[in-house]
C-alpha positions as CSV (number, residue, x, y, z in Angstrom):
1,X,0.0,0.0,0.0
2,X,1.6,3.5,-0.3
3,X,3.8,4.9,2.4
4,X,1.7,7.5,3.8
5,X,-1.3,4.9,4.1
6,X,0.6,2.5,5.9
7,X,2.6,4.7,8.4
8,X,-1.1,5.7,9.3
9,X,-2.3,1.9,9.9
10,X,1.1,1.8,11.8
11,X,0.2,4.9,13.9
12,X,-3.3,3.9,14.8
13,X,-2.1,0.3,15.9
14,X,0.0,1.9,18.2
15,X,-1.9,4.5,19.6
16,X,-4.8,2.0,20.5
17,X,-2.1,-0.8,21.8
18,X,0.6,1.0,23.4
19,X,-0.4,4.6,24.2
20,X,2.2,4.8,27.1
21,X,4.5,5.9,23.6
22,X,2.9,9.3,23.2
23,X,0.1,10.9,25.0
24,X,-1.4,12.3,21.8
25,X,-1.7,11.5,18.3
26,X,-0.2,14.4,17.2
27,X,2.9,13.5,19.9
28,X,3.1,9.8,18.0
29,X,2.9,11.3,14.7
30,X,5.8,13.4,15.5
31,X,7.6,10.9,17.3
32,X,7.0,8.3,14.0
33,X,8.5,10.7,11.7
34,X,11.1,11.5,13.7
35,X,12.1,7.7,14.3
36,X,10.9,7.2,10.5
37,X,13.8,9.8,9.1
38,X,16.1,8.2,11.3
39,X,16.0,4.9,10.1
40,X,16.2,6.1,6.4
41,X,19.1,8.1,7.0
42,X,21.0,4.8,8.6
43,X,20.2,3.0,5.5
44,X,17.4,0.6,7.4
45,X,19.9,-0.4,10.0
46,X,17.2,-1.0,12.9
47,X,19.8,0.2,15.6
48,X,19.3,3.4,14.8
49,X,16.1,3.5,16.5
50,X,17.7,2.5,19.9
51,X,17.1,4.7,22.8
52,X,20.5,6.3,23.2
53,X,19.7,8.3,26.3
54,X,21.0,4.2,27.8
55,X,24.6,5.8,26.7
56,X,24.5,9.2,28.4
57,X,24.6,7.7,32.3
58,X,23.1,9.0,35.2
59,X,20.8,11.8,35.2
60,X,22.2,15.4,35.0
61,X,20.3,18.3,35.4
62,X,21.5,21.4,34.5
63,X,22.8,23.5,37.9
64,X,21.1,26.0,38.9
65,X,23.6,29.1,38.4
66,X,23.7,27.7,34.4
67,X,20.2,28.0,34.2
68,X,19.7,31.5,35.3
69,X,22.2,32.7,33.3
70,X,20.8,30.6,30.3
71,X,17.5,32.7,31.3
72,X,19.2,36.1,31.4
73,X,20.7,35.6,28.3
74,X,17.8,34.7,26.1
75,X,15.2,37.4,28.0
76,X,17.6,40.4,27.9
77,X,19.5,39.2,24.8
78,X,17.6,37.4,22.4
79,X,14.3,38.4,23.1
80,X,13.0,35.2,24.5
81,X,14.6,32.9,22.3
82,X,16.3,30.3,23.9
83,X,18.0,28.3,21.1
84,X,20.9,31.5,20.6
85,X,21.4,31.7,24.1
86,X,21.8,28.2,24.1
87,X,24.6,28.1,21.6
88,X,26.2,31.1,23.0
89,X,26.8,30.3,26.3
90,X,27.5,26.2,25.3
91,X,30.9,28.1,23.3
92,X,32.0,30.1,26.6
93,X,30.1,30.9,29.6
94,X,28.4,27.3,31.0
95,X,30.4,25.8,33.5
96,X,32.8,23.0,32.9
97,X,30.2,20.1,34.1
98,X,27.6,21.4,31.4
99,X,30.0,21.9,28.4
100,X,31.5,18.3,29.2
101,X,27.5,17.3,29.1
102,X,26.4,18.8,26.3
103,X,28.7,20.1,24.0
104,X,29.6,18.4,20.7
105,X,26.4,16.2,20.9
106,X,23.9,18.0,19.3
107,X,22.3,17.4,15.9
108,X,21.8,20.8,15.1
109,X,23.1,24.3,16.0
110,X,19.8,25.1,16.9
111,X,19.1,22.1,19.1
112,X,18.2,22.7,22.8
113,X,18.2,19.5,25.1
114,X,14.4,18.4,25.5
115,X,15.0,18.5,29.5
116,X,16.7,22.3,29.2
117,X,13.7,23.2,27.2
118,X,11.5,22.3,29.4
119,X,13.0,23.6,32.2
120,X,13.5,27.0,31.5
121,X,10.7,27.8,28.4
122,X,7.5,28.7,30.5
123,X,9.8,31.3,33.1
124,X,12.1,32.5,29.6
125,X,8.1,33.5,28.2
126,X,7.3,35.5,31.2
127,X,10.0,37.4,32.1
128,X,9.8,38.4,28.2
129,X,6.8,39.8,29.1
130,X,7.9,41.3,31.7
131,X,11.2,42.7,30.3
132,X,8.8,44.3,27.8
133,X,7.1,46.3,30.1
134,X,4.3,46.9,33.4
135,X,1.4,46.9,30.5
136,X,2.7,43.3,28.4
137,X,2.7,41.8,31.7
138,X,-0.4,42.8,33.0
139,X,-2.1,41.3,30.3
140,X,-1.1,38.0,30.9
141,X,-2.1,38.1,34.5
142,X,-5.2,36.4,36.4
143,X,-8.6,38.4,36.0
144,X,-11.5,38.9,38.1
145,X,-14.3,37.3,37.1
146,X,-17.2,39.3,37.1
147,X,-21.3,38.7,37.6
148,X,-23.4,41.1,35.9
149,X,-27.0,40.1,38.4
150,X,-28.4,42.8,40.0
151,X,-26.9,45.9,37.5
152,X,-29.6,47.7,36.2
153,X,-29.5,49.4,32.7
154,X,-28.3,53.2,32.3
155,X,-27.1,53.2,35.6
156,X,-23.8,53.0,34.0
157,X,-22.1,54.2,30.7
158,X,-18.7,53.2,29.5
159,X,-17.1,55.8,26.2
160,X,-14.3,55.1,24.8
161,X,-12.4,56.4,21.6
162,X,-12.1,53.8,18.1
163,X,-10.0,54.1,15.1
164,X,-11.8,52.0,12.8
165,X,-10.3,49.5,10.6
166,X,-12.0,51.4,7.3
167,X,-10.5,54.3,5.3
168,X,-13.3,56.8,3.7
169,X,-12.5,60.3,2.0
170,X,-12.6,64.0,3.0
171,X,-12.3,67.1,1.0
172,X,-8.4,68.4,1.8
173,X,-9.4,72.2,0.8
174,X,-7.2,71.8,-2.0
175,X,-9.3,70.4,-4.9
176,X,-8.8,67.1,-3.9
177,X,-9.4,64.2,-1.6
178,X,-7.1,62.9,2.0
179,X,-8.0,59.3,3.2
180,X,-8.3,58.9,6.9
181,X,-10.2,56.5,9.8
182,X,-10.4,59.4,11.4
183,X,-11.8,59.2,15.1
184,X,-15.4,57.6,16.6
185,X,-16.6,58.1,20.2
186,X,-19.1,55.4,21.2
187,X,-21.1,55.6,24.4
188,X,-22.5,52.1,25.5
189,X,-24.8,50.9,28.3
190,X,-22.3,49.1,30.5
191,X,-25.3,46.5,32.1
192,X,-26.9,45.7,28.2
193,X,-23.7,46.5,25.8
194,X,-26.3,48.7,23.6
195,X,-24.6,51.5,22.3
196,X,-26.4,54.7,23.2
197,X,-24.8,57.6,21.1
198,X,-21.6,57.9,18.6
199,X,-20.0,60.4,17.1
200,X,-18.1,60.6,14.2
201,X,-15.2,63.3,13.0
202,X,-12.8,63.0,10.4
203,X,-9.5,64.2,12.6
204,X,-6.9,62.2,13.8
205,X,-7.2,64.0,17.1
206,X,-10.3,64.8,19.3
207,X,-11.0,67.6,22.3
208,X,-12.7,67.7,25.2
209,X,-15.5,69.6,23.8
210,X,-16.2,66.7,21.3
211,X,-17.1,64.2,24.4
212,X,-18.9,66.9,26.3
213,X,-21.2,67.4,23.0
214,X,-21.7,63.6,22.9
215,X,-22.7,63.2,26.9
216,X,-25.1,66.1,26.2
217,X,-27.0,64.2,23.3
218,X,-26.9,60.9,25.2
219,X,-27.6,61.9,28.6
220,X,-31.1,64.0,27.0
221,X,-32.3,61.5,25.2
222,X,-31.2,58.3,28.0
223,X,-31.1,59.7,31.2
224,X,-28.4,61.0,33.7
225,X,-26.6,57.9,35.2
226,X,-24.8,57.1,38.6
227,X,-21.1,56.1,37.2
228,X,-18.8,57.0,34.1
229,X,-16.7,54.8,33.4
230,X,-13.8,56.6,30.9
231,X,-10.3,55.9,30.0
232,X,-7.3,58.0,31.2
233,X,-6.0,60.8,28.8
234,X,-8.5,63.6,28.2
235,X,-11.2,61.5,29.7
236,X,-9.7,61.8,32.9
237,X,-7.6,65.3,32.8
238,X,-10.0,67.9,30.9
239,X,-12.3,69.7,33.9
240,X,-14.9,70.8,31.0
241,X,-16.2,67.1,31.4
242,X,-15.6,66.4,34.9
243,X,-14.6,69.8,36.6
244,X,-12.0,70.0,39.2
245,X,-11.5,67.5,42.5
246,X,-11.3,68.6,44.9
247,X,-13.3,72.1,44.4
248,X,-11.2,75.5,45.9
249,X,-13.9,77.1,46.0
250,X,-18.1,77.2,46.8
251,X,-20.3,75.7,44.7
252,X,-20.9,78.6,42.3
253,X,-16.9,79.2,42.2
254,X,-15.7,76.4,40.5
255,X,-15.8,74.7,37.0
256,X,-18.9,72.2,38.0
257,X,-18.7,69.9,34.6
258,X,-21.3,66.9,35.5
259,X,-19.6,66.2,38.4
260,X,-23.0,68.4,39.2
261,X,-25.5,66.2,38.2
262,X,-23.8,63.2,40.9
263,X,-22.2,61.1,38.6
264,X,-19.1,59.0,39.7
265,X,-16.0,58.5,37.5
266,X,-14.2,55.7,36.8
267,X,-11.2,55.4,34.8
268,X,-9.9,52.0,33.9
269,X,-6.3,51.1,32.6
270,X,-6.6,48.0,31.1
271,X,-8.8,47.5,28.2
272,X,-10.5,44.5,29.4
273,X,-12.1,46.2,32.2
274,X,-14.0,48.5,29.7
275,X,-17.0,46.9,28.5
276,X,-17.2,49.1,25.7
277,X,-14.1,47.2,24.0
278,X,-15.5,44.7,23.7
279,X,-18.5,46.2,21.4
280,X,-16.0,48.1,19.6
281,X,-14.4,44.7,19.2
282,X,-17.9,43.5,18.0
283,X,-18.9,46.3,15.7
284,X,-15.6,46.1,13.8
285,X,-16.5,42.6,12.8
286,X,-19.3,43.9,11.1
287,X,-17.1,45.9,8.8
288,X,-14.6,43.4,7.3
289,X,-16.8,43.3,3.9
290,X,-16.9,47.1,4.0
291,X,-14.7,49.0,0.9
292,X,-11.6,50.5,2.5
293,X,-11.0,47.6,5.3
294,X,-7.5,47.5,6.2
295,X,-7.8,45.1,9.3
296,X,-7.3,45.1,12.8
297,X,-3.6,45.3,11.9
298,X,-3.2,47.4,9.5
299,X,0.4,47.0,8.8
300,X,-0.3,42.8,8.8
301,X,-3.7,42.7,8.0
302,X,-4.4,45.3,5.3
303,X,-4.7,43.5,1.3
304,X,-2.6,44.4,-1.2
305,X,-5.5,45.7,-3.4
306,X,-6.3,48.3,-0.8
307,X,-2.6,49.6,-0.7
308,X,-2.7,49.7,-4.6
309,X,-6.0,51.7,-4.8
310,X,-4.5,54.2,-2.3
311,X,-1.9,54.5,-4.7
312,X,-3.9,56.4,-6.9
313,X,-6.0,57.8,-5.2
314,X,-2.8,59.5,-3.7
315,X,-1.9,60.1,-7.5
316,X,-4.6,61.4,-8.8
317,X,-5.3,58.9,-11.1
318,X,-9.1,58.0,-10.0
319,X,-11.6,59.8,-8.1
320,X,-12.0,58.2,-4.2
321,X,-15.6,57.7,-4.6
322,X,-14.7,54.5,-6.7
323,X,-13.0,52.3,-3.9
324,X,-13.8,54.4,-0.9
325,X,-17.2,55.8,0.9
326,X,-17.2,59.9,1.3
327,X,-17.4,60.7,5.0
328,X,-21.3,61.4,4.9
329,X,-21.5,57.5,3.4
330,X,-19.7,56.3,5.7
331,X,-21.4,58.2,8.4
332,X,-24.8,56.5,7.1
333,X,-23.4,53.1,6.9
334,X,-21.9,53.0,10.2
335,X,-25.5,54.2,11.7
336,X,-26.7,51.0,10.0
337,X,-23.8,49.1,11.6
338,X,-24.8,50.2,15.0
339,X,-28.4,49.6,14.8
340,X,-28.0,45.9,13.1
341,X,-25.8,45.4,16.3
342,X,-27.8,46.7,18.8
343,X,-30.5,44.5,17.1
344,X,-28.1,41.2,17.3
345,X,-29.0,38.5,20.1
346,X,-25.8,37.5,21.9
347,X,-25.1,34.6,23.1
348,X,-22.8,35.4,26.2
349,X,-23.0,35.1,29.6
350,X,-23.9,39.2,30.0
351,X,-27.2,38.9,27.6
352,X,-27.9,35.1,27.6
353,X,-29.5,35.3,23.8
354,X,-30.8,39.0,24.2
355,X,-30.6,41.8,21.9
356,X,-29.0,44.8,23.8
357,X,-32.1,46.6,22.8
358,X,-34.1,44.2,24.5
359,X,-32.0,44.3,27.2
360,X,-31.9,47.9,27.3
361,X,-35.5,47.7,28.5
362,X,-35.5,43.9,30.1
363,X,-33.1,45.3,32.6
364,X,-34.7,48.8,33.4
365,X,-35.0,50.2,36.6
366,X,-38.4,51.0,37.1
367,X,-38.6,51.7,40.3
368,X,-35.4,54.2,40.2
369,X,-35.2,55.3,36.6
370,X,-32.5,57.3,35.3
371,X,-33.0,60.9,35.7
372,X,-34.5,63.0,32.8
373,X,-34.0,66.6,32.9
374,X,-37.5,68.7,31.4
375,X,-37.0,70.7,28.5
376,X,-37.0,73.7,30.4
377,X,-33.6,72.3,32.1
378,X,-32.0,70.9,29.7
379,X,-29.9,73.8,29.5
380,X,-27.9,72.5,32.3
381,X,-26.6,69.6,30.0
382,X,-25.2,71.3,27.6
383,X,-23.6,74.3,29.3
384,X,-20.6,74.4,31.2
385,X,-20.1,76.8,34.0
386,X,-17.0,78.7,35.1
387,X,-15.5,81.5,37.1
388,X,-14.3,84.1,35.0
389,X,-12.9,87.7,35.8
390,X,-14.2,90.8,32.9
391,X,-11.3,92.3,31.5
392,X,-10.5,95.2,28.9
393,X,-10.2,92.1,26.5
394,X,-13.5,90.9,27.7
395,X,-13.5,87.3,29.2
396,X,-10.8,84.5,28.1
397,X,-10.2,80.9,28.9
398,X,-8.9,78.0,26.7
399,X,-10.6,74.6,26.6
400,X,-7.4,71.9,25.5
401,X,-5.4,74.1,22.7
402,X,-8.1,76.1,21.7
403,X,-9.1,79.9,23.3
404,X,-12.3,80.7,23.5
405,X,-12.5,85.0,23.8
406,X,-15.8,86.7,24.4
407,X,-16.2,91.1,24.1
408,X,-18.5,94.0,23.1
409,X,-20.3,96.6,24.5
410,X,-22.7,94.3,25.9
411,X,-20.4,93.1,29.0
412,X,-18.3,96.8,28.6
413,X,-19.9,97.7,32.3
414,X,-19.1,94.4,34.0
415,X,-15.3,95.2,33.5
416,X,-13.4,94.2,36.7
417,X,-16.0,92.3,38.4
418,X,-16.4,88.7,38.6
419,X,-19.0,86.7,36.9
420,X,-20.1,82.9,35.9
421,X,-20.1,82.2,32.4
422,X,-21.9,79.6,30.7
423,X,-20.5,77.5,28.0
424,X,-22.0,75.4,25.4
425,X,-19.5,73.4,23.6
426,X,-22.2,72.8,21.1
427,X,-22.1,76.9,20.4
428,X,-18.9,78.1,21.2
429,X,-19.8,81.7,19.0
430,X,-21.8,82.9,22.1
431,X,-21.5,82.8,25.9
432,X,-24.2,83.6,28.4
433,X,-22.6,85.4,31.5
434,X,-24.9,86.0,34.9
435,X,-23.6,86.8,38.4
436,X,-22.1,84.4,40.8
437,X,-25.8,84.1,41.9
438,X,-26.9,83.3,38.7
439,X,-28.8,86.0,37.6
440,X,-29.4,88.9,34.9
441,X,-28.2,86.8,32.0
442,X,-26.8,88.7,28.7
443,X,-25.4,87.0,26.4
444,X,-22.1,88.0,24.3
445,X,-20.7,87.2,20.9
446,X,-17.6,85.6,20.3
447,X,-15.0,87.9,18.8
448,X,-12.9,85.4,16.0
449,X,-9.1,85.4,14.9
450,X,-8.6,87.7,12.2
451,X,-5.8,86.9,9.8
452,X,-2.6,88.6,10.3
453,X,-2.1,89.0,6.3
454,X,-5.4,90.5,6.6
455,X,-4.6,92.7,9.2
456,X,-1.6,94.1,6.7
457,X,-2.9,94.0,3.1
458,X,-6.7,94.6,3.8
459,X,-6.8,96.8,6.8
460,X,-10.5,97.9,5.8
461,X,-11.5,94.4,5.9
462,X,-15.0,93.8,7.6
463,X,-13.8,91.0,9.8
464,X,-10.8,93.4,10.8
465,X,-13.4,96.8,11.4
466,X,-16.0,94.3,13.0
467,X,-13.2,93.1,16.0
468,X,-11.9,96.6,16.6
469,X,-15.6,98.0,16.7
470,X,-15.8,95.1,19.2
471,X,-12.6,96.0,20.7
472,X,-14.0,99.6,21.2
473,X,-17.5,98.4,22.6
474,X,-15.4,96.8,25.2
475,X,-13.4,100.1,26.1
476,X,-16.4,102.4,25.5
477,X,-18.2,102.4,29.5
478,X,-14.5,102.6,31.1
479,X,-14.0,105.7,28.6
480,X,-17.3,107.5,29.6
481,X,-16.9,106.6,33.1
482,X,-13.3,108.5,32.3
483,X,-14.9,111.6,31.0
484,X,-17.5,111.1,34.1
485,X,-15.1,111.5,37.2
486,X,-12.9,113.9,35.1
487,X,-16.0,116.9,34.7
488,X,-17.4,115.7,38.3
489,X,-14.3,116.7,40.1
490,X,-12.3,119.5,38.2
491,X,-9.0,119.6,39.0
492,X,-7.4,122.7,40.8
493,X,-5.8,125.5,38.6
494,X,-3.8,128.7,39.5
495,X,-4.8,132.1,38.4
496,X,-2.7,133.6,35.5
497,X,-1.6,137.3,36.9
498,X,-1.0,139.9,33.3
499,X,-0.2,143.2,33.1
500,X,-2.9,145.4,31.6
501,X,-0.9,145.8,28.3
502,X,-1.1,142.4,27.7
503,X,-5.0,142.0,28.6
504,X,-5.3,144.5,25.7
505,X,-3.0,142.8,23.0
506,X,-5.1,139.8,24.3
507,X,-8.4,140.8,23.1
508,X,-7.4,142.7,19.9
509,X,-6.4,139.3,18.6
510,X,-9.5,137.7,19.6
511,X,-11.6,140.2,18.4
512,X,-9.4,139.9,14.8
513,X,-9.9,135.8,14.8
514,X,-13.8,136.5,15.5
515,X,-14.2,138.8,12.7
516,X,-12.2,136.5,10.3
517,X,-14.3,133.3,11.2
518,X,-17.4,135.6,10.7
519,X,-15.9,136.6,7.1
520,X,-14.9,133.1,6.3
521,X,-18.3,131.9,7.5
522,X,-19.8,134.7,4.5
523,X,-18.2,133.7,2.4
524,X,-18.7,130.1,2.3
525,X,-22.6,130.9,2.2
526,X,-22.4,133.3,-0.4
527,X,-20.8,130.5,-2.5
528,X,-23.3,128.1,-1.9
529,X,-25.7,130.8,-2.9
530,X,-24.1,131.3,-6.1
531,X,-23.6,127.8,-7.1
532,X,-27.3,127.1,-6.9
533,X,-27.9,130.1,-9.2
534,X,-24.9,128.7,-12.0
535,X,-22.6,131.8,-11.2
536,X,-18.6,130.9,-11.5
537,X,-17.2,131.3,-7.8
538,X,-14.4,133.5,-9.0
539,X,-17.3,136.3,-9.3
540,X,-17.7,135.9,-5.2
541,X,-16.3,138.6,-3.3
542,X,-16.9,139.6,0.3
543,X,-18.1,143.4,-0.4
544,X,-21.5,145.1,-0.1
545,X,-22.2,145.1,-4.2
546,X,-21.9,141.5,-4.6
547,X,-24.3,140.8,-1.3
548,X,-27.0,143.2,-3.1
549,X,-26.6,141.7,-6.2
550,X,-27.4,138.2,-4.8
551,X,-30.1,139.7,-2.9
552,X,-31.7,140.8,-5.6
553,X,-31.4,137.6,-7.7
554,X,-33.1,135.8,-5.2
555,X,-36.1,138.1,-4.8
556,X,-36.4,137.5,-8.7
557,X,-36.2,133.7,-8.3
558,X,-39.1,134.0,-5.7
559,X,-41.4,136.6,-8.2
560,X,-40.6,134.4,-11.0
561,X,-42.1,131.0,-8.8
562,X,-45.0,132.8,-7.0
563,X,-45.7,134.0,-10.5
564,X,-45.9,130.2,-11.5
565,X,-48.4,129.9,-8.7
566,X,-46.1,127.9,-6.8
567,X,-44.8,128.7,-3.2
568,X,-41.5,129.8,-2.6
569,X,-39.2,126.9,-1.6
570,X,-37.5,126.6,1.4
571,X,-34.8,127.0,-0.3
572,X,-34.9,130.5,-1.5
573,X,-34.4,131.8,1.7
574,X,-31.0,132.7,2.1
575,X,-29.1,134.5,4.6
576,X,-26.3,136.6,3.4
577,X,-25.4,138.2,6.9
578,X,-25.4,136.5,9.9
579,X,-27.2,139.5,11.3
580,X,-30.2,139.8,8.7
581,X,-32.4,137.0,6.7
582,X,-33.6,138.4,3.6
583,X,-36.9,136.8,2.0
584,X,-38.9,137.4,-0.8
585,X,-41.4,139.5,0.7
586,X,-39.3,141.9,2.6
587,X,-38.7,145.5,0.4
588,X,-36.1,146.7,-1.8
589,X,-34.0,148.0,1.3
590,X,-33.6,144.8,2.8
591,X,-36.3,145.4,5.8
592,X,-35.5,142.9,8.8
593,X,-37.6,139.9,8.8
């Protein structure tokens, strides 16, 4: 019969007859072929397969100083692997009893005695763990088990951040397209594993005001639970979300955040105390059929036809739209994602064949349901409240790397007094400011960066005009109140003691700088006169002919329209002195009116 056949028969006879051999088939099949290769390569002498451990004596084990340095050496030299540490230390380092033992009689370079092996391979695998670092080891620790009776639903959320395994498209502001997995935030039900609210953005990077927008949407529409359970990072640091611990101040000092509301944080380290992993975990399986799927490790996982088609896309050669989803797409499909998982029974121990919508309900708390804030509240969810001092610049504070500044007329009186302003992270472009007793609310606009090429090449700009109006609203009450104290208390001044020769010179020249305002002041009229009656301005002249002349010019205009039958207009009434209006019906001597 042929070989492979018969070595087969061979095997199962043995295994069923004499299973002290190997404790496994797969150990006897191993064994057989080991035994097999050796009788072929001694030319079918059958000595060969005699047990030669008979010819190396009495049992050695290897001391106890060689064995730790045999560990050393392949943790912090080889990475774990024991065959070159092995080989090293059998050429110089192993003491004279082991090299006398073991070197010269291996098969191979590589070989490592079965009984070394053994010895040293499950402590050589941990302390590689460990070697690696506080975090590789920890995940090959024990774990807690963990019972799930008695939790009801929403009384705990878990949120975490995901970089999904998928690539879509954005718009790069450029005429073309970027790919990116940007960033999605998922909030989950930590009792029922239902996911309660996501949010999706195309950056590589997120801020705090992106989770504070998300607990807002899920906490209105699901309640305000007992405990948060978030990672470390910006979940833990950013006092928009959480405010501070412990609180400086009183209660309407200090940047509240939802520690407010009552709810307890919890920030876990490892991933596998964060339930909402695990539906990450879950909601990427989903998406392996998706376009644009690089796997869960990219640099492993991802297909060759994926890196070619982000080849030219990169290029230029096709649009995106033909291997990848736009983000709005994508931001559709992964809706339908979540809500085909949250409509999947599972079969774990945590839903025991529910749906996590089912669950979501089964598991309710009726008796001490989540809190719902009215719609006349709801305010309180999504604005953030903080301490802040008015300034000439108005009020300032930065949220992560971004600076939030607020100024105009509007808040111009409050300068230098404290207040409580009210954030929404949902809409940063106005801020509601009350005092520290929350009350008489105004509200003020937000006053944006202005470019500094702008600022140089346009200064007429609107944006540019619109800040420094803003800038000026800000100044304007601290400028009347200026003006205010200045005229309310005059200061002192010292009488000027002059001859009488120079009280004399004194008025002359004021009486001469009267006289030639009162000329210039003529003169100007008289021109306007002219002009409306088309006479060249060069014929003007400050003397008493030309004042007649117009005088009686104008009392023709007014015969001429009353003998139209029209009233004299308003505008033929002029005043040539500053002394003496002349109208139509006054007589040919220029009688006073």
């Amino acid at each position: 019969m042929p070989g492979k056949q018969a070595s087969r028969r061979v095997r199962s006879f043995l295994f069923a007859k004499a299973p002290f051999l190997a404790p496994t088939r797969d150990a006897l099949l191993k064994a057989f072929d080991r035994k097999r290769e050796t009788l072929e390569h001694s030319a079918g002498d059958p000595k060969a397969l005699r047990d030669g451990r008979e010819q190396n004596g009495e049992r050695f084990d290897l001391p106890q100083d060689d064995r730790d340095l045999l560990i050393h050496r392949a943790v912090f030299y080889y990475r774990g692997d024991v065959a070159p540490a092995w080989r090293d230390l059998l050429r110089n380092g192993f003491s004279e009893p082991a090299r006398q033992r073991y070197f010269g009689k291996a098969a191979s370079k590589s070989h490592v005695p079965t009984s070394v092996m053994d010895s040293v391979s499950s402590e050589v695998e941990i302390l590689t763990l460990m070697h690696q670092g506080p975090r590789a080891f920890d995940a090959i620790k024990g774990h807690v088990d963990r019972s799930y009776a008695g939790i009801a639903s929403l009384k705990c959320m878990s949120a975490d951040d995901f970089t999904m395994p998928v690539y879509y498209c954005v718009p790069d502001g450029k005429g073309w397209f970027i790919l990116t997995r940007g960033q999605i935030l998922l909030f989950t039900d930590f009792r029922t594993l239902r996911v309660l609210g996501w949010s999706m953005q195309p950056d590589r990077n997120y801020s705090s005001l992106t989770i504070r927008s998300l607990c807002t949407h899920v906490f209105a529409e699901h309640g305000i639970p007992s405990v948060l359970q978030f990672e470390c990072g910006i979940w833990k640091s950013s006092t928009l979300i959480k405010g501070r611990d412990p609180a400086p101040f009183e209660f309407t000092e200090v940047i509240h955040g939802m520690r407010e509301f009552g709810i307890r944080f919890i920030h876990s380290i490892r991933p596998r105390s964060k339930t909402v992993e695990r539906v990450g975990g879950l909601l990427q399986d989903l998406m392996e059929a998706e376009p644009g799927y690089c796997g869960r490790n990219e640099r492993v996982d991802a297909p060759e036809s994926l890196r070619k088609q982000m080849a030219e896309v990169e290029a230029r050669k096709v649009d995106p739209s033909r291997y990848f989803y736009s983000y709005d797409d994508w931001h559709r499909r992964f809706g339908e994602i979540v809500d085909q998982y949250n409509a999947t029974p599972q079969q774990g121990k945590i839903l025991r064949g529910m749906s996590p919508d089912r669950a979501l309900s089964e598991y309710a708390d009726q008796a001490d349901p989540p809190m719902l804030l009215s719609a006349g509240l709801r305010y309180l969810l999504s604005h953030d409240k903080r301490p802040a001092k008015v300034t000439l610049n108005g009020i300032t504070f930065q949220v992560g790397k971004q600076k939030f500044n607020y100024r105009g007329n509007e808040i111009a009186h409050l300068v230098g007094k404290d207040v409580l302003a009210w954030f929404d992270p949902e809409n940063p472009e106005a801020l509601v400011i009350t005092d520290m007793q929350r009350r008489n609310p105004i509200t003020v606009e937000r006053a944006n960066e202005v470019s500094a090429l702008e600022c140089v090449t346009d200064p007429e700009s609107g944006r540019l005009a619109q800040a420094l109006r803003r800038i000026e609203g800000q100044a304007s009450y601290m400028k009347a109140r200026f003006t205010a104290v200045k005229s309310k208390f005059p200061m002192p001044q010292r009488r000027v003691l002059a001859d009488a020769h120079s009280v004399q010179l004194g008025q002359k020249i004021d009486k001469q700088e009267t006289a030639r305002q009162e000329k210039t002041v003529r003169v100007d009229r008289m021109r306007r006169q002219a002009q409306r009656m088309e006479i060249p301005a060069v014929m003007v002249d400050d003397d008493p002919e030309t004042r007649r002349g117009l005088e009686l010019m104008a009392e023709a205009e007014c015969e001429h329209q009353r003998g139209r039958g029209k009233e004299p207009a308003a505008a033929n009434v002029y005043q040539l002195d500053p002394d003496k209006v002349f109208t139509p019906d006054s007589d040919k001597e220029g009688t006073e009116s």
